[in-house]
N, C-alpha and C positions, 0 to 999 in steps of 0.2 A: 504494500500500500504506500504508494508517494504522501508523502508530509505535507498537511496544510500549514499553512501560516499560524493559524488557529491553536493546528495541535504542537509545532516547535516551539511557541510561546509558554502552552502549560508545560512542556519537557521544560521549558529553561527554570520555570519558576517551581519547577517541582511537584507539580498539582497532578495525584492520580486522575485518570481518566480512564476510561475504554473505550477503543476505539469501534464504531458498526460502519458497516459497507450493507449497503443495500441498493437492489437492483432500479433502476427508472426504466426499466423498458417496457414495462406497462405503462405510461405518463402517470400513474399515482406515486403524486410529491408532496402531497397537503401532508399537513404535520400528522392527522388522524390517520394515515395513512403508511405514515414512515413509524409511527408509533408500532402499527400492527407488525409491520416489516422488522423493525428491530426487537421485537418480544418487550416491548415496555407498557406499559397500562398508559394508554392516549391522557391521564391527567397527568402522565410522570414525565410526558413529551411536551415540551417547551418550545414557543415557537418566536423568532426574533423581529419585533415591529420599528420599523423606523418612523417617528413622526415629528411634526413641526408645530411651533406656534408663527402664530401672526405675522411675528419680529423675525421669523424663519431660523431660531434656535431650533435647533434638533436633539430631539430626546433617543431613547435607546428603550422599548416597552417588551416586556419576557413575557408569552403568557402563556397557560398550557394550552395542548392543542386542540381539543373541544369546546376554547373558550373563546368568547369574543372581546376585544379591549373595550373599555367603558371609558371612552373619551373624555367625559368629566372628570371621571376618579384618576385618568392621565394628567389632564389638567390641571389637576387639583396639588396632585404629586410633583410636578414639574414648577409648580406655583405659577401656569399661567392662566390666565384668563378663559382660553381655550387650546385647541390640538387640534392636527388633523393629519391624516397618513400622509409621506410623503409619495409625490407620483412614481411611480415605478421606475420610469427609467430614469431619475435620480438617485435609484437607491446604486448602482454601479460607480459611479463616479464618488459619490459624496461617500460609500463604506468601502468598496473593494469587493464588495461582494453581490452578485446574483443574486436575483427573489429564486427562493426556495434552496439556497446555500449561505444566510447570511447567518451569520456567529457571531453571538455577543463578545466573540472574544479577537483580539487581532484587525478590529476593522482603522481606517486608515489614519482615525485621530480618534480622541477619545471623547465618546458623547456621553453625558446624564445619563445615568441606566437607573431603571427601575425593575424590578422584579416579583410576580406578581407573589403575593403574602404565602399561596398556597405554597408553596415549594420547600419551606421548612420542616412541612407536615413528612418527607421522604428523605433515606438516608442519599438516594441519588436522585437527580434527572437528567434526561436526555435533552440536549441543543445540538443546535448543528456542529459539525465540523470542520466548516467554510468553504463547502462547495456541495453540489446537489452530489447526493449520494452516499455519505458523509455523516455518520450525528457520532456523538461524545455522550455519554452518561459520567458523569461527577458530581461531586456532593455542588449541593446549593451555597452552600454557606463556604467552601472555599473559593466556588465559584463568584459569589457576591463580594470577600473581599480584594480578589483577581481583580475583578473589572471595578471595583467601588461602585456597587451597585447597594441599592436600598429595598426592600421589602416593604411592598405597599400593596393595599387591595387596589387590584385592576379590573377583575375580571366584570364583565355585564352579567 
């Protein structure tokens, strides 16, 4: 398996991981989907949101993957006003990463991350990789201090 960016980062910092490779040649990439692929329970798959406000500050939102983000409770977290996904083909340039391969981890600067509350509840969860085909399961809480991410309710 070639090295993501993603995964040479937790090597340098020490951060267990394991690594899953799973197949896309079905085109099922949705996180509820890669859940099933990698043998994880779809609330223990975590799926990585890029959003903005207004002022076009950019947040970083984790959420599991049968859930939808609650753009308030992003908002609210992020302390602004509002939120709103960034357009797709944004998200390649501004992180380094492809929709349906982006990783809270490794992306090209470092954004506000939040992480939704649930994730504490499991000794691991699955994120991506950094590329489609790709997910990581690691604890939440080394993960959180990796990226200085916060623990907040997100989910709708």
């Amino acid at each position: 398996m070639e090295k993501t960016n993603a995964l040479r980062l937790l090597d340098s910092a020490s951060i267990p991981y394991t690594a899953h490779e799973y197949s896309v040649d079905d085109g099922r990439t949705d996180a509820v989907s890669v859940a099933e692929k990698i043998g994880v329970p779809p609330e223990q798959c975590f799926k990585t949101l890029v959003a903005q406000s207004p002022e076009h500050e950019h947040f970083v939102f984790i959420v599991p993957a049968p859930s939808e983000l609650d753009l308030k409770k992003a908002a609210r977290a992020a302390g602004c006003k509002s939120i709103e996904m960034i357009p797709m083909k944004q998200l390649l340039p501004l992180t380094g990463y492809i929709h349906g391969g982006c990783s809270p981890v490794g992306m090209k600067k470092p954004f506000k991350t939040f992480i939704d509350e649930t994730a504490i509840l499991y000794d691991f969860i699955a994120v991506s990789g950094g590329r489609v085909g790709l997910n990581v399961t690691l604890n939440p809480e080394a993960l959180a201090e990796f990226i200085r991410a916060e623990f907040v309710p997100l989910e709708k």
